[in-house]
C-alpha positions as CSV (number, residue, x, y, z in Angstrom):
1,X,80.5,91.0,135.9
2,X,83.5,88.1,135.5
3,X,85.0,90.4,132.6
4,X,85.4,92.6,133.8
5,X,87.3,91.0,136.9
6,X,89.4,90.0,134.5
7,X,93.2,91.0,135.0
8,X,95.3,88.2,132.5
9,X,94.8,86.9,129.3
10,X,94.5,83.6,131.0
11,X,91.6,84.7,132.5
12,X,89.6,86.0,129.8
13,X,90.0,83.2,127.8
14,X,88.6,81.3,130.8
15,X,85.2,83.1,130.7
16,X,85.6,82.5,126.7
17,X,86.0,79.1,126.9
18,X,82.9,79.1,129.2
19,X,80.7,81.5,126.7
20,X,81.9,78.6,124.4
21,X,80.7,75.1,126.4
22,X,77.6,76.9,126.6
23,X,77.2,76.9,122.7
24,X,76.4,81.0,122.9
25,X,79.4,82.1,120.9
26,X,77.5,83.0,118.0
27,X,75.0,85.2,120.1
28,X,76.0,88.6,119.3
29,X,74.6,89.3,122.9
30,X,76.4,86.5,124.5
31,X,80.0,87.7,123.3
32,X,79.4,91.7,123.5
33,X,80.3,92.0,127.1
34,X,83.7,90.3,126.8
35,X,84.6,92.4,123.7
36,X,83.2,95.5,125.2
37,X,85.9,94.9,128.5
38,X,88.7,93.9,126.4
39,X,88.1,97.3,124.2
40,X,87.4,99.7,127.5
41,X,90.5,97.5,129.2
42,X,92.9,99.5,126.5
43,X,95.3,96.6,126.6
44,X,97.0,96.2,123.4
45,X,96.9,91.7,124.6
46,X,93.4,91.5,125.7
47,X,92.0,93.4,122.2
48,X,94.8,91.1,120.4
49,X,92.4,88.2,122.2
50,X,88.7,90.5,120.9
51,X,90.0,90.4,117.5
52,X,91.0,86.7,116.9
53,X,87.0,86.1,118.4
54,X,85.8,88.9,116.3
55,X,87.4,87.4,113.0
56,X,85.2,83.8,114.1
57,X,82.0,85.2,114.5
58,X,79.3,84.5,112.0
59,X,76.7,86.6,113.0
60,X,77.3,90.3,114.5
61,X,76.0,92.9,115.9
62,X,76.0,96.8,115.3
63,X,77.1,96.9,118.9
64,X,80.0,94.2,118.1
65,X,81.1,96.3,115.2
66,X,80.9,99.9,116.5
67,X,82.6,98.4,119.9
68,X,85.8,97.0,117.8
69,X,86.0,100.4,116.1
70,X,86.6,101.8,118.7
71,X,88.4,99.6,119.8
72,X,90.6,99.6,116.5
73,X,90.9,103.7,116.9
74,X,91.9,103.1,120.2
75,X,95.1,100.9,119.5
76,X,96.0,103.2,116.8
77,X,95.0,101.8,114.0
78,X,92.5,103.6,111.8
79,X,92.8,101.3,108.4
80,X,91.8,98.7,110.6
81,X,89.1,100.6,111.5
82,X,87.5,102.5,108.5
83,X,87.9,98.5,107.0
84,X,85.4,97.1,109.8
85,X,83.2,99.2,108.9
86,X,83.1,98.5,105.5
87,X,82.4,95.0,106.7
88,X,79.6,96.4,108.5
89,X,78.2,97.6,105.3
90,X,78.4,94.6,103.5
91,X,76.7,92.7,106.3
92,X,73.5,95.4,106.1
93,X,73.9,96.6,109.5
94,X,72.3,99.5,110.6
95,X,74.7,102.3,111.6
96,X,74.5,104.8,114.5
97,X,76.2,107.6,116.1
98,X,78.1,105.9,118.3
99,X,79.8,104.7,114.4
100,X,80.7,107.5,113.2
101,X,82.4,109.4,116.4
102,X,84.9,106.9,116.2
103,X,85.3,107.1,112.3
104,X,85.6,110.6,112.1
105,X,88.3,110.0,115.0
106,X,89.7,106.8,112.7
107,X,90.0,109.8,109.6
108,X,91.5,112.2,111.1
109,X,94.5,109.8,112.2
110,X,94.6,108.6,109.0
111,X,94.5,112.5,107.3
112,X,97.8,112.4,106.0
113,X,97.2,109.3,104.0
114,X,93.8,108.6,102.4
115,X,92.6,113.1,103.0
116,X,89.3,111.9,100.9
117,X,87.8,109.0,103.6
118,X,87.2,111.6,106.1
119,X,84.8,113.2,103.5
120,X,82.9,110.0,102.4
121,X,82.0,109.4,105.8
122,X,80.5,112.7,105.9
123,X,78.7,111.9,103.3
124,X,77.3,108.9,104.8
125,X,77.0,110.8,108.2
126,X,74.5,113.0,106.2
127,X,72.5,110.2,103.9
128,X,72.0,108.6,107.1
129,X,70.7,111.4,109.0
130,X,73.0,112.2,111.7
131,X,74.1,116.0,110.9
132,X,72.6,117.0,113.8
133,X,73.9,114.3,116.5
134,X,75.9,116.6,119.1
135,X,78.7,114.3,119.2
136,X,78.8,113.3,115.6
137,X,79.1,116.8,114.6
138,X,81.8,117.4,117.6
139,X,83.9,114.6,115.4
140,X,83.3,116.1,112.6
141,X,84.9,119.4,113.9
142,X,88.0,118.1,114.7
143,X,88.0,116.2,111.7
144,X,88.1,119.5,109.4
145,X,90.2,121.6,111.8
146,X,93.2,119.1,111.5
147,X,92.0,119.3,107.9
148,X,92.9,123.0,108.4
149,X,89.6,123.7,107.5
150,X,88.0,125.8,110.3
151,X,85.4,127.7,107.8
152,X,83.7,124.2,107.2
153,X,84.0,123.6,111.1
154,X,82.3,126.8,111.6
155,X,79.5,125.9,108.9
156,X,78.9,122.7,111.1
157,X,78.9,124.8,114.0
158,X,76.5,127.5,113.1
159,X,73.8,124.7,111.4
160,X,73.7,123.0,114.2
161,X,70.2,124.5,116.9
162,X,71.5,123.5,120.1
163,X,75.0,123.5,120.9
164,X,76.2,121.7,123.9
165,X,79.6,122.4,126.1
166,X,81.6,119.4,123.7
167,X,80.7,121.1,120.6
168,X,82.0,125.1,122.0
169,X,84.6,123.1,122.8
170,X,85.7,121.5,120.0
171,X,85.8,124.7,117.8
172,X,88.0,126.6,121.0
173,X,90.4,123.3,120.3
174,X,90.0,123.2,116.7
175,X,91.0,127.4,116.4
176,X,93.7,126.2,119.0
177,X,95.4,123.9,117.1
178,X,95.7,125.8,114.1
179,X,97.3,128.8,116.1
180,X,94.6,130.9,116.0
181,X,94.1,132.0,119.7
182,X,92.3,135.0,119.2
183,X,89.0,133.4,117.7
184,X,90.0,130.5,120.5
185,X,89.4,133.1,123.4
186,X,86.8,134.5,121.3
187,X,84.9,131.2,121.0
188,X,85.6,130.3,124.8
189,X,84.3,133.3,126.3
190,X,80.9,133.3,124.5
191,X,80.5,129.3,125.6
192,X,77.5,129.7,127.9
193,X,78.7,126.6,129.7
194,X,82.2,125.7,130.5
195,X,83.9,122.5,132.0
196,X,87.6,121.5,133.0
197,X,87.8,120.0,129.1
198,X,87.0,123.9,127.8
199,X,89.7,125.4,130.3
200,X,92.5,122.7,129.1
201,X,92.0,123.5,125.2
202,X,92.1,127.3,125.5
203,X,95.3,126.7,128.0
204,X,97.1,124.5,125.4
205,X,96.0,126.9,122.4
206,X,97.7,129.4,124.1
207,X,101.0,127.0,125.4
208,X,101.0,126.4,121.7
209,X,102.2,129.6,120.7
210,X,104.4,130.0,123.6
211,X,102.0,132.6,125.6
212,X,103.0,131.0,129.2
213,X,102.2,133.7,130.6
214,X,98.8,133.6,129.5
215,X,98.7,130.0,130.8
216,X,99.9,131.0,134.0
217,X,96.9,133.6,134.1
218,X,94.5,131.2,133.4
219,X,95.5,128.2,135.5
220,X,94.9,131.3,138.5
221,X,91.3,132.2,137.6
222,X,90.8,128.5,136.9
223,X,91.3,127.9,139.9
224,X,89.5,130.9,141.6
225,X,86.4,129.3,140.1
226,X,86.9,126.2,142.0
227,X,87.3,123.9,139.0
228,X,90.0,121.3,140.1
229,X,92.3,121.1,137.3
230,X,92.5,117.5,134.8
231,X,95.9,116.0,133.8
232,X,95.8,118.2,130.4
233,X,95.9,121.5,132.3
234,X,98.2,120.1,134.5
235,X,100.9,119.5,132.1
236,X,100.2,123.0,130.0
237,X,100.5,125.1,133.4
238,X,103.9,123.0,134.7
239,X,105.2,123.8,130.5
240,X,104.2,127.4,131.1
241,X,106.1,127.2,134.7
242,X,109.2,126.0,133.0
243,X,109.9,128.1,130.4
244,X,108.8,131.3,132.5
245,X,110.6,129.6,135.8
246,X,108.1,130.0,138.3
247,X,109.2,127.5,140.6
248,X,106.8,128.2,143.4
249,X,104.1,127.7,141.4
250,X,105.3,124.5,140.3
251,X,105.8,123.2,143.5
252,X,102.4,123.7,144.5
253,X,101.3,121.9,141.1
254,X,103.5,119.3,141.9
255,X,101.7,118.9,145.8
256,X,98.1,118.7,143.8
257,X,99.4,116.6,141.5
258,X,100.3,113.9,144.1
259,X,97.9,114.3,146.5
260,X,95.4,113.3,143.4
261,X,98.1,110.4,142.2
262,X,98.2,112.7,139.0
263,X,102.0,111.9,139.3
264,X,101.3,108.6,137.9
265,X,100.7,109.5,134.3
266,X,103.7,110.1,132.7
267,X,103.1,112.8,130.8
268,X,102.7,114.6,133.9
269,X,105.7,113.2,135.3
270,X,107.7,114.1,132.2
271,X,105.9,117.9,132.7
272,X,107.0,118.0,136.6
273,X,110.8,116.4,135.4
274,X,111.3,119.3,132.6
275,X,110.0,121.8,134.8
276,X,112.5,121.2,138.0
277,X,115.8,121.1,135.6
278,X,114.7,124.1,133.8
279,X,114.4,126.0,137.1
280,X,117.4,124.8,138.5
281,X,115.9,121.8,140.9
282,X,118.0,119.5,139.7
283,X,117.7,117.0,142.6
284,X,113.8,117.5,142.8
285,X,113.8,116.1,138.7
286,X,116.2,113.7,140.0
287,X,113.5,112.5,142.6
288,X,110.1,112.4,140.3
289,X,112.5,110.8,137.4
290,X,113.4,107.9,139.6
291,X,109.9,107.7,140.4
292,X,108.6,106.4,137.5
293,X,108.2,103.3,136.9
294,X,108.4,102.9,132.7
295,X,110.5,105.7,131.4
296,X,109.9,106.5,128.1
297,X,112.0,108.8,125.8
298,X,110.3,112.0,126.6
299,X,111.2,111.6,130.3
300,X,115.1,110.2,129.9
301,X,115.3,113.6,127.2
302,X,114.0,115.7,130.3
303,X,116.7,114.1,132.5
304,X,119.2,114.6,130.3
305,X,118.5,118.4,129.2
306,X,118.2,119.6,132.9
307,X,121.3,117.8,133.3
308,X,123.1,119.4,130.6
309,X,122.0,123.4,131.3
310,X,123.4,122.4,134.4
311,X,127.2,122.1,133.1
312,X,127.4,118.8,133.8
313,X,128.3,117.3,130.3
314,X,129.5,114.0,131.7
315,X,127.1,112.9,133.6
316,X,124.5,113.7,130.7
317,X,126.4,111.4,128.3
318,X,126.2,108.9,131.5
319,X,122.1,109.3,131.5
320,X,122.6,109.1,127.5
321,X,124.5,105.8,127.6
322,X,122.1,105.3,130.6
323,X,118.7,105.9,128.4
324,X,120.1,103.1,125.4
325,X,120.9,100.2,127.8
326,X,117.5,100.8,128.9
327,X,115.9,100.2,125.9
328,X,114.5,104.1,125.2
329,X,114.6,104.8,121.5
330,X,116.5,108.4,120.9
331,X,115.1,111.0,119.7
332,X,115.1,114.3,117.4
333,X,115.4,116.2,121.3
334,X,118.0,113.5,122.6
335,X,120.3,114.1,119.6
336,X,120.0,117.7,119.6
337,X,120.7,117.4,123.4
338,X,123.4,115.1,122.3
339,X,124.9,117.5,119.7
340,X,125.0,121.0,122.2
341,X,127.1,118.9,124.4
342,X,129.5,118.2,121.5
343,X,129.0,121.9,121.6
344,X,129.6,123.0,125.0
345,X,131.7,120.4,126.4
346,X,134.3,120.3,122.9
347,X,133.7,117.1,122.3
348,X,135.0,117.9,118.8
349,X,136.4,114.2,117.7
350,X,132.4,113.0,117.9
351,X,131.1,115.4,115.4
352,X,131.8,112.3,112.3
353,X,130.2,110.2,114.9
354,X,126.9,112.9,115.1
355,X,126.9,112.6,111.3
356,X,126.7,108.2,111.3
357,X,124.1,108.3,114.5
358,X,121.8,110.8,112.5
359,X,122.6,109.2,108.9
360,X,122.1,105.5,110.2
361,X,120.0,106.0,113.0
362,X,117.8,108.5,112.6
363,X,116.6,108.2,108.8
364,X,118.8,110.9,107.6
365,X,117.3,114.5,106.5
366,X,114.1,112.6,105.3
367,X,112.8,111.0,108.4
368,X,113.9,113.8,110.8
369,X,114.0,117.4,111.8
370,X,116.3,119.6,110.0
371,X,117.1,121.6,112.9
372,X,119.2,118.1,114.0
373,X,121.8,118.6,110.7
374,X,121.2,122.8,111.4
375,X,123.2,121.9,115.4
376,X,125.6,119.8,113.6
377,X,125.9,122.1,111.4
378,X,126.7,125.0,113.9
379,X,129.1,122.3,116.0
380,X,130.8,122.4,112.4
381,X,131.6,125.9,112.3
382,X,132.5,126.3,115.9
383,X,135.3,123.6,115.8
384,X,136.4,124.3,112.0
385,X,135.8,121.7,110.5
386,X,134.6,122.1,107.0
387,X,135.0,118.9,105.8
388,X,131.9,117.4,107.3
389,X,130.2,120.6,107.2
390,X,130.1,120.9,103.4
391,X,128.7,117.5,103.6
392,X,125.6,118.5,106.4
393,X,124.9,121.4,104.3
394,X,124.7,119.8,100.9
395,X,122.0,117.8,103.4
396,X,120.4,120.3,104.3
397,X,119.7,121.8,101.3
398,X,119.3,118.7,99.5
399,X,116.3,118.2,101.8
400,X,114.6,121.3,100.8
401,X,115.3,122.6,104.5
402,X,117.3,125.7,104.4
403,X,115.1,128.2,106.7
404,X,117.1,131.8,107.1
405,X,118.8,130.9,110.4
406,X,120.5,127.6,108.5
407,X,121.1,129.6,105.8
408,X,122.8,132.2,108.1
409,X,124.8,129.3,109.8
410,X,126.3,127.6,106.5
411,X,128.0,131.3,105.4
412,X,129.7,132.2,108.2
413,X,131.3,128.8,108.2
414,X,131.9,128.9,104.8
415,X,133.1,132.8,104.8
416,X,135.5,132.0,107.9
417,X,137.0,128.9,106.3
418,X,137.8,130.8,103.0
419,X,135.2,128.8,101.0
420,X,134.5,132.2,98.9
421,X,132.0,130.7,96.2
422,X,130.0,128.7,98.6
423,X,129.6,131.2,100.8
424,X,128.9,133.6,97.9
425,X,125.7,131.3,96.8
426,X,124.6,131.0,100.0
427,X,124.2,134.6,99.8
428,X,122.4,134.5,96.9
429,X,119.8,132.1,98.9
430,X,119.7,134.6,101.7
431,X,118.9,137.7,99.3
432,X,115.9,136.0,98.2
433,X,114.3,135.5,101.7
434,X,113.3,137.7,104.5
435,X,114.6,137.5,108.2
436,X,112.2,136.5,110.8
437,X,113.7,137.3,114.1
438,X,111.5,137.4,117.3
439,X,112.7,140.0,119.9
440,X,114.5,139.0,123.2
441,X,112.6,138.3,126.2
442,X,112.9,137.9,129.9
443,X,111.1,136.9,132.7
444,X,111.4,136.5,136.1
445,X,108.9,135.4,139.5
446,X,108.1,137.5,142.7
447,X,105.8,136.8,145.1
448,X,104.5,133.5,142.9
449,X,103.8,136.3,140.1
450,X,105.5,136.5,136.6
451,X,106.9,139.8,134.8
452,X,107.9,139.4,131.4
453,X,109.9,142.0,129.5
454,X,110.7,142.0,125.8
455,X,113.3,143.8,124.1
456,X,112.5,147.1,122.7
457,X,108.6,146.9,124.2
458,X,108.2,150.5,126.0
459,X,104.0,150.1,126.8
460,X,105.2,148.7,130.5
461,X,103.8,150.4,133.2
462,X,106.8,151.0,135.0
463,X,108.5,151.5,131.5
464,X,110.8,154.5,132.7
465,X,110.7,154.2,135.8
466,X,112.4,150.4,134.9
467,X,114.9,152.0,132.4
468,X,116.0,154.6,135.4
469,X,117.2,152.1,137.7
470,X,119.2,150.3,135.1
471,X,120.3,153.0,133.9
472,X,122.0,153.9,137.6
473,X,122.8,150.6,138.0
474,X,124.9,150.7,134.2
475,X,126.8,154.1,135.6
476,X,127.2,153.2,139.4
């Protein structure tokens, strides 16, 4: 009961000192409860604290091991992780379920890296005999669909007898996150059970490949059911808001969100900031940014952009020079923010400066984003300078990242400036690689309800009856 009381370092190491007069230390059962609260505490200082104790201990548990797993996954750090559990195999513990959900969690962080461990502890999930564990398996899902391997998930899936909510689940996330909402919504609408967790994947499969309106749709019937919405569904439905401007709506997500103190988190805060600049509320962002209490990057990039599409470029570079003294770390988004103020504001005499920030700042072409050197590259050719141009593209293409549109970008400004034989191989590179364009698209909000209408899409309803009245209006 003390642990968990516990609010300071200080104080746990009170209670440890105490577990320590009593010469209990090396009972696995005497020190489980004050790992167990520093590891469901999720601070980083407190689990610093477990694992210095941890390291001491001469005899353990599988219950001391499988809690500082979790404990390892849960401060981001998987090697950590997968390596306690090898000491758990060398000590000749037994292993259980609650292992392996973890581990599979610990391997699919780590995916990039080692791809193999996330398959030798399927193995062991198998020798040991937990293919059939509901939440083992559920792991194991989302362990093959950030593998990009959805035909094993589905194997795991269909072997399984009884499938619970978590597991439906986990394959309408896993199809999700690989873009691949049809079998999502397929997957979500044969669930025989749904819970808030179910309604947030589908929403963010579909937020994913920018179908707001779809999110819009389904944050309504959501909420016809009576389900109250969690923080995840908050956050897709105020993105789906913001890019489709439905600023009623977003108010009233914004009234839920603080009557429930969901205002606190500040991914939700960052949602509700990004949503009022985008819809022209600038003083309503102003008010939730000032609100929160630890602004990260993604926030002070919110600030700063709703700022900016407001035609204010000097008070964004204020809330830029602003976001450093803070202490925020830029961004990919805040340079690229950065840049279409050079842009818009002709700030020409800071492109070279745009060049050092990304160069020496920002890891170059290798650590970030080429679509960072493609707006410098664009500020380039709108201002006519070709000397540092030539230099971004030879970037660019150095890095293996000439997409069509770059490609596109780099000739005019060669072509313009006379640079014949550049511009001619660019050419070349655009001959040998088809155009991907997406039609245009507009949207607008009546009543609290969205109409979108994309260029060239005749199916509408109201179709011709749409293209008459703009049609008098174009002759009037």
């Amino acid at each position: 009961m003390l642990t968990r009381k516990c609010k300071t370092l200080s104080q746990l190491k009170q209670i440890h000192a105490y577990v320590l007069k009593l010469n209990t230390s090396q009972n696995p059962a005497a020190i489980a409860p004050l790992l167990s609260v520093t590891v469901a505490s999720c601070n980083p200082v407190f689990f610093s604290h477990a694992r210095a104790v941890f390291q001491t201990l001469r005899r353990r548990s599988t219950f001391l091991y499988n809690t500082m797993i979790r404990g390892y996954v849960q401060s981001n750090l998987p090697i950590s992780a997968v390596l306690c559990y090898k000491d758990m195999l060398r000590d000749g513990l037994i292993r259980n379920n609650y292992t392996f959900t973890p581990l599979m969690k610990a391997c699919s962080i780590i995916l990039g890296d080692i791809r193999c461990m996330g398959l030798l502890m399927h193995v062991h999930v198998l020798k040991l005999g937990f293919s059939r564990d509901l939440f083992v398996v559920s792991a194991l899902i989302e362990f093959y669909a950030l593998k990009q391997d959805m035909g094993r998930a589905r194997e795991l899936f269909d072997e399984m007898p009884v499938k619970d909510v978590v597991l439906w689940t986990a394959m309408i996330d896993g199809y999700g996150k690989m873009g691949n909402v049809e079998k999502a919504r397929e997957f979500f609408d044969e669930t025989p059970e749904r819970n808030v967790v179910s309604w947030s994947a589908l929403m963010a499969a579909y937020s994913r490949v920018g179908d707001f309106k779809e999110v819009i749709s389904l944050y309504r019937s959501m909420e016809d059911k009576g389900l109250k919405p969690n923080e995840s569904i908050l956050v897709s439905a105020l993105t789906a808001c913001a890019h489709l401007g439905a600023f009623a709506l977003g108010l009233w997500i914004h009234s839920y969100a603080k009557r429930f103190k969901y205002t606190l988190n500040p991914i939700v805060a960052t949602a509700l900031v990004d949503m009022y600049s985008k819809c022209g509320a600038l003083e309503l962002a102003f008010t939730v940014f000032q609100e929160i209490p630890h602004k990260d990057s993604g926030v002070w990039n919110a600030i700063i952009s709703g700022v900016a599409m407001s035609g204010d470029g000097m008070r964004s570079l204020a809330l830029f020079d602003s976001m450093i003294a803070y202490g925020a770390q830029p961004t990919e988004a805040t340079l690229l923010l950065f840049l279409q103020l050079v842009v818009t504001q002709s700030w020409s005499g800071k492109l070279e400066e745009a060049e050092i920030f990304i160069d020496e700042k920002m890891c170059g072409i290798g650590g970030r984003d080429a679509n960072i050197w493609g707006s410098l590259l664009g500020a380039c050719r709108n201002y006519g300078n070709i000397e540092i141009g030539d230099r971004v593209w030879k970037k660019i293409a150095d890095g293996g990242e000439t997409d069509y549109g770059i490609c596109v970008l780099a000739y005019n400004m060669y072509k313009e400036a006379g640079w014949e034989a550049q511009a001619k191989s660019i050419r070349k590179l655009l001959n040998e690689r088809p155009a991907n364009k997406k039609s245009g698209c507009s949207v607008i909000e009546v009543n609290g309800m969205v109409e979108e209408f994309h260029a060239g899409y005749l199916l509408h309803p109201l179709a011709e009856e749409l293209r008459m009245i703009l049609d008098s209006l174009r002759f009037a």
